[in-house]
Steps between C-alpha positions, in 0.01 A plus 500: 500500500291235319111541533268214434138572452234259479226556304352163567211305303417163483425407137275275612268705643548814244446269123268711235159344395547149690234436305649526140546233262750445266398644181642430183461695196521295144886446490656743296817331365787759376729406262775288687816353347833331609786775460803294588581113417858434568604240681572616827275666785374874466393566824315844597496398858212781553715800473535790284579355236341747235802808384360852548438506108354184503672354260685247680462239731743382759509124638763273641592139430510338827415091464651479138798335652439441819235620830419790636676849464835374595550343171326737284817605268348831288288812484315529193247720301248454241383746220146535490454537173730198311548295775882523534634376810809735586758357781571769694730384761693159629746489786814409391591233673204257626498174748154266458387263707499435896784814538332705275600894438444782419170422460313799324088577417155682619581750261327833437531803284558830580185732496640787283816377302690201385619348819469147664517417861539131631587297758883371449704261758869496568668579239798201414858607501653149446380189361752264668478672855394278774084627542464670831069557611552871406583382116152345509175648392212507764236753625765632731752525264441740202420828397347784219669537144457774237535451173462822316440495123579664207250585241589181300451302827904431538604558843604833634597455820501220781435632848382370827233606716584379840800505722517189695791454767446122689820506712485565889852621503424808324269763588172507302474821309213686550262477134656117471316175573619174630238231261296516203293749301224327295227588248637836433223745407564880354258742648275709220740756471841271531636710796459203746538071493283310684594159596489206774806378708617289704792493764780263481672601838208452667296227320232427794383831373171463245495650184449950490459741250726766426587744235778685316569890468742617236886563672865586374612346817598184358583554180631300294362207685166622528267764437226504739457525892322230675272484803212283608149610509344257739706397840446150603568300816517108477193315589609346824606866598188680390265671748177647427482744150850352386577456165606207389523499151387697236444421084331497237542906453523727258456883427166673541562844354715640210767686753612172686329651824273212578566164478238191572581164636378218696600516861505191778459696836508291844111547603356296793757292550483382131617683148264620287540661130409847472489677158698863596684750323798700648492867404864724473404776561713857311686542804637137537893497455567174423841529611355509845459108447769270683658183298548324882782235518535180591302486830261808365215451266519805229288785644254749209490788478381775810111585365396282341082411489376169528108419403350210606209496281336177525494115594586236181518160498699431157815607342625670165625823404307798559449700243335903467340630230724757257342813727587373783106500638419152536721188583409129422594195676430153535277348816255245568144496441243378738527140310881444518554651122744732397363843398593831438396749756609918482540785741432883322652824649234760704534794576623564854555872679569653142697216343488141367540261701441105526387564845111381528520338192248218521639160307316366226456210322583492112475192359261281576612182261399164573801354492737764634790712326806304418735727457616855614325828402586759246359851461377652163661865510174652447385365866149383418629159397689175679675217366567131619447149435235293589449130335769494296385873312581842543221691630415864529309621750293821591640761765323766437219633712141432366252174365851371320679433808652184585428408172724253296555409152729189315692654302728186375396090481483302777814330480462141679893444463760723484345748702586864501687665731714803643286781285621841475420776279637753282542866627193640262303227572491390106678142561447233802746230526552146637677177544403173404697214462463326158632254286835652296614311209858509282518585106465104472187474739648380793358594828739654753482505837616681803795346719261411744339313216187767504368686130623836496377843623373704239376850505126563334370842426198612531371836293262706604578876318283416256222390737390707773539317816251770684296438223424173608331661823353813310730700737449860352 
């Protein structure tokens, strides 16, 4: 049976210091420089990106040749320290344009080996066949792929995450899905995939998240078993405390026990965002979750926990801090701006809990954050973008707090985006899109007629980020 408890504050009301100012700190610039400059897009697309070693970085090329996902044609990798850019993989057979497919990206590493995972549409068996809507990519219409890799970063073995089964004149097996997995994400420990999904057989159905347990039971044709984490009802259908839709998650804690997300719950005879996490719980069998059919929505798993934690008024992806003790999202100050505000675990009857925790503001910028957030690993420290730089900014308790420092230009053009950084915290990197030249000078553009995506790298292992706050 699925449990939802509300643990309900209104950000509005519950923002520390209303009366802090934005303070800035002389800008401490770190040594930044442009790692990549071939011409075609590198995109990080705000994932994890870094390899457990950090010694790689992993990016797709989606807009090289034509928009969007569907048209990105290969899975790449950069060495850290000469700047190599390493295809990893390309489908064999590709189709551009308004048909596209397969349609791979939004790749991440794996948190303790060598191993990809990305999203990859329908694979193409023939060329020359006539193109039915199932040889198409779209949202509803694709899936996880592993790439394992060898020590020399040539592939090992191609496997798939997902089991998807879209025909009504078969029964769905249970651990299958009937849509799309999306932004993949690895829990801590790799035991569990989170992702997003959506339903082709029933489409009027929002977008969920689910996640992926490790299975023989489809082997070859996939490895993991699938269930959704969040059930949703359509909007015309919802009644009061429905979901219906959930996004933006991803894991709290190391074990893949927790997972964070933004929630729109039918309240008041309107739908309001609610940042919540939904806890499994030891005991939770996920093969007590139903895959549905083509009248039934997929049920989740019996046991599950849902949190409502608090009100929001902005998207992005939630994000927790390595420990698992705080999480970070994005909401609206009291002026319209995007900040960062942060919820921290209490203890509760003997445990830690994010029940009672009081929301706080973080930032307090004048011109909002730009971009998503990123944790340092130590905790004390966040990252995100605010006028064109990458800022860090104070989380730990004390005078310090909410405190935020430049640590790059101001870049009027070409502004940075989709940060992440490196497992150890020693490297942050970014995305901007910047003029690429040929041997002879030339300057090359995108099919869409746009500079390239390159990625830039910022290095801090030499610097001491919580140095910048005195953080002892």
């Amino acid at each position: 049976m699925l449990t939802i408890v509300s643990f309900l504050f209104c950000s509005s009301m519950f923002i520390f210091n209303q009366t802090q100012s934005f303070v800035q700190e002389d800008s401490k610039i770190l040594p930044v420089y442009q790692l990549t400059f071939s011409a075609k897009n590198h995109e990080l697309d705000n994932n994890d990106n870094f390899s457990y070693d950090d010694k790689f970085i992993c990016y797709d090329t989606r807009g090289t040749l034509g928009y969007g996902i569907e048209n990105c044609t290969s899975i790449e990798v950069v060495e850290i320290n000469t700047g190599k850019e390493i295809k990893i993989y390309q489908p064999d057979k590709i189709r551009l344009g308004v048909k596209p497919a397969p349609g791979i990206g939004a790749v991440s590493f794996h948190p303790k080996e060598y191993t990809l995972v990305f999203i990859h549409g329908p694979e193409i068996k023939n060329l020359y066949n006539p193109i039915q809507s199932e040889d198409i990519y779209s949202k509803m219409n694709r899936r996880g792929c592993i790439i394992s890799l060898k020590e020399n970063l040539s592939i090992k073995n191609k496997s798939w995450v997902d089991f998807r089964t879209v025909s009504c004149n078969v029964e769905i097996p249970a651990g299958a899905h009937r849509g799309g997995s999306h932004r993949h994400e690895y829990s801590a420990n790799g035991k569990r995939i989170g992702c997003t999904y959506d339903d082709k057989l029933l489409p009027q159905y929002g977008r969920t998240i689910a996640y992926f347990e490790e299975t023989s039971k489809f082997l070859p044709d996939a490895n993991y078993y699938f269930a959704v984490l969040v059930r949703i009802v359509p909007m015309d259908k919802a009644q009061e405390g429905d979901f219906v839709k959930a996004l933006g998650d991803s894991w709290v804690d190391n074990e893949g026990k927790w997972r964070a997300f933004i929630g729109t719950v039918k309240e008041g005879g309107s739908f309001v965002d609610y940042l919540c996490m939904v806890e499994i719980p030891d005991n939770v069998d996920i093969k007590t979750s139903s895959s549905g059919d083509c009248q039934t929505y997929p049920e989740p798993p019996k046991g599950l926990n849902i949190h409502k934690i608090t009100k929001v008024n902005c998207s992005g992806i939630v994000r927790a801090s390595y420990d698992g003790r705080k999480v970070a999202y994005l909401d609206k100050d009291r002026e319209g701006k995007t900040q960062i505000f942060m919820v921290v675990k209490n203890k509760h009857e003997d445990k830690e809990t994010f029940q009672d925790s009081i929301p706080v503001q973080v930032t307090f910028l004048p011109y909002g954050v730009e971009d998503n957030i990123r944790w340092h690993p130590s905790g004390n420290v966040i990252f995100t973008i605010s006028e064109g730089a990458v800022i860090a900014v104070c989380v730990k308790e004390g005078e310090n707090f909410g405190k935020s420092v430049f640590i790059t230009p101001k870049y009027k053009i070409n502004k940075p985006y989709a940060l992440v950084v490196s497992r150890k915290g020693d490297y942050l990197a970014f995305n901007r899109c910047v003029p690429t030249y040929d041997e002879i000078g030339i300057r090359l553009l995108s099919s869409e007629g746009k500079d390239f995506s390159q990625i830039f790298l910022l290095e801090c292992k030499d610097n001491d980020i919580e140095g910048l706050f005195k953080i002892e």
